[in-house]
C-alpha positions in Angstrom: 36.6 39.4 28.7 38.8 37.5 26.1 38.2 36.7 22.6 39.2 33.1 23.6 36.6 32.9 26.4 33.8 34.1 23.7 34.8 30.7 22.0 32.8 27.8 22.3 33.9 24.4 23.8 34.0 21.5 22.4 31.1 20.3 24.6 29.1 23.4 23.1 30.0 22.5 19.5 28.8 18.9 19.6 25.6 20.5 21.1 25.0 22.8 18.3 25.6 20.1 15.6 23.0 17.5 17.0 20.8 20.7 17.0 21.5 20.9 13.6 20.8 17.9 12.9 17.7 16.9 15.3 16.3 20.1 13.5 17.0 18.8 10.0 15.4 15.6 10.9 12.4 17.2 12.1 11.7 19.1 9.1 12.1 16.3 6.9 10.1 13.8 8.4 7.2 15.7 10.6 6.6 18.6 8.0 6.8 16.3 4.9 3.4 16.7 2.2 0.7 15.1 3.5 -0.2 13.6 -0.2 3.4 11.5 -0.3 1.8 10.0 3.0 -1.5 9.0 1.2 -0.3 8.3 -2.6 -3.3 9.8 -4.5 -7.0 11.1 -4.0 -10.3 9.5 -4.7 -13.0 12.2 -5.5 -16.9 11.1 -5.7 -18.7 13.8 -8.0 -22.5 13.9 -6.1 -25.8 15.9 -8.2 -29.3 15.6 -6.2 -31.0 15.4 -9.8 -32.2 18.9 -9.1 -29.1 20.8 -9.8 -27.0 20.8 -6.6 -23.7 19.8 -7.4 -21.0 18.8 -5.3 -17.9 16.7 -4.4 -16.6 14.4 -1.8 -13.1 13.7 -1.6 -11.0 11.0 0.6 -7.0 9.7 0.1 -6.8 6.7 -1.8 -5.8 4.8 2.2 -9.3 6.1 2.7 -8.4 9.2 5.2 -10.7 12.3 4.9 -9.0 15.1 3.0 -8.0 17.7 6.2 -6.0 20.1 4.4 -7.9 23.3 2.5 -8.6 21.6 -0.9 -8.6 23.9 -4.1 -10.8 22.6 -7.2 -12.6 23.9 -9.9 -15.5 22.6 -12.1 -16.8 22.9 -15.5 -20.0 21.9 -16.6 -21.2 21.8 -20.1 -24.8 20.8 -21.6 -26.1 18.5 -24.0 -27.4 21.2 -25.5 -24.0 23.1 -25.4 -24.8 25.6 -22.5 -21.2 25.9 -20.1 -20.9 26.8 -16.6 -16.8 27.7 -15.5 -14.9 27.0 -14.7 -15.8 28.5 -11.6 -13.9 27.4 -8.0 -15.7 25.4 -5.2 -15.9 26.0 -2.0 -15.7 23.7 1.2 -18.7 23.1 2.9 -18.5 20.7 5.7 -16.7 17.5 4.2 -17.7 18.3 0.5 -16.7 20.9 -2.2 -19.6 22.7 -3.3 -20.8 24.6 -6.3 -22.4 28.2 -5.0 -25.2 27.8 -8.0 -27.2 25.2 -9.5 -27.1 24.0 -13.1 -30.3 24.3 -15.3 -32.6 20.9 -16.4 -30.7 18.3 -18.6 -27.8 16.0 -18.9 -24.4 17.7 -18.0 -21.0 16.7 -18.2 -19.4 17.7 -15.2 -15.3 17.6 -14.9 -13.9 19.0 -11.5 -9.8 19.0 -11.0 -8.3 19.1 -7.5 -4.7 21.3 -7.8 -4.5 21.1 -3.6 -3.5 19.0 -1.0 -3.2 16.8 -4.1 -3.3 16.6 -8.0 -7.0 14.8 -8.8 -9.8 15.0 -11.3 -13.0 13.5 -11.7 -15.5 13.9 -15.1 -19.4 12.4 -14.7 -22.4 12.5 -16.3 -25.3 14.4 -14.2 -28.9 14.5 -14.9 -31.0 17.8 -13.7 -34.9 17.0 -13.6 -37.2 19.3 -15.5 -39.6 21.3 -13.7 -42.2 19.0 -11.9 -40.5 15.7 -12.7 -38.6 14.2 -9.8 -35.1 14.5 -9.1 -33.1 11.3 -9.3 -29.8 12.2 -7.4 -26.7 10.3 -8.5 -22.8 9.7 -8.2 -19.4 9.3 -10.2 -16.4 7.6 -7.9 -13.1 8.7 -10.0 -9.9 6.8 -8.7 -6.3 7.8 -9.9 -4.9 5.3 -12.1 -3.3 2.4 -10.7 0.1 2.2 -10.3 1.8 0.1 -12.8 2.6 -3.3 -11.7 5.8 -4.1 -13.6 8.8 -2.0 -12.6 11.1 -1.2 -15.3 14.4 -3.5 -15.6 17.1 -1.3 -13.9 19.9 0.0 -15.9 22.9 -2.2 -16.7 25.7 -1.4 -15.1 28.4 1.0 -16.5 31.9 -0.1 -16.5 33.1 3.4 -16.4 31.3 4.4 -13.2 32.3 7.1 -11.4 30.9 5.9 -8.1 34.1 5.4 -6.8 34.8 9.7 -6.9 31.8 10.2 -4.2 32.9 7.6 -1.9 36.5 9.0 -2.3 35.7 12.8 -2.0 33.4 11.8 1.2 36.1 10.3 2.5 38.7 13.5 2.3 35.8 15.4 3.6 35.4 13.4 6.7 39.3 13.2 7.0 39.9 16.9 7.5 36.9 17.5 9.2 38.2 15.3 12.1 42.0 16.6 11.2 40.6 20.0 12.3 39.1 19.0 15.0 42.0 17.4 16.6 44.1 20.3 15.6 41.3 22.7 17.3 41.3 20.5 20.5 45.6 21.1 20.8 45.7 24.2 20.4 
């Protein structure tokens, strides 16, 4: 066996590169973030009045959050008393808290760091002993996008614009120069 017949063809190479770039393609549009796809999360903070707490959370195109979600929660009292932050945990299609927060009112503030960045702050009452519970609900939307874009940039006289599409060009050039050359030999 030669070292020329270990070389590829030119059939081979052309193979390889639209390997290359079929792969590149597939990476950047199939295993793109999720969140780009959805542009922000919607959380619902939930309390059953009696101390349960929990959280529901959907993409703002209203698609259920799939992906593993991580959040945390802090709860502090009217009377001062804190909780956390301590993580939740997923539970079906909500994030729960493990424990239960005592009678009162409680600010509640839970941030989502994963699939996506979100955070939602309510106000939940916990019934006294013997009274009845009185479950309720805080929606929290991100903020909506703004609605003027910015003026774009004047243009500069002294752009340089003109060096990319000129080095592209050289680069293209005597990539096909060396290809030719390859093919002669």
């Amino acid at each position: 066996m030669t070292v020329a017949s270990l070389r590829p063809g030119p059939a081979s190479l052309w193979r390889r590169a639209a390997a290359c770039l079929l792969a590149v393609c597939l990476a950047v549009f199939t295993f793109a973030d999720d969140a780009y796809g959805h542009a922000g999360v919607i959380l619902t903070l939930h309390g059953d009045g009696a101390g349960s707490v929990w959280l529901t959370a959907v993409w703002q195109d209203r698609h259920p959050v799939t992906e593993p979600i991580g959040m945390t929660m802090l709860a502090t009292s009217s009377t001062g008393q804190r909780v956390g932050p301590v993580p939740l945990r997923r539970n079906g299609d909500a994030v729960t808290y493990s424990g239960t927060l005592t009678p009162g009112d409680w600010t509640v503030v839970a941030d989502m760091g994963t699939p996506a960045i979100g955070r939602c702050e309510g106000t939940l009452h916990v019934a006294a002993a013997g009274a009845s519970p009185a479950p309720s609900s805080t929606t929290c939307a991100p903020p909506p996008a703004a609605t003027t874009a910015a003026a774009p940039p004047a243009p500069d006289s002294r752009s340089a614009t003109w060096l990319w599409w000129t080095g592209g060009a050289v680069v293209v050039v005597a990539g096909l120069s060396l290809l030719l050359i390859r093919r002669r030999q």
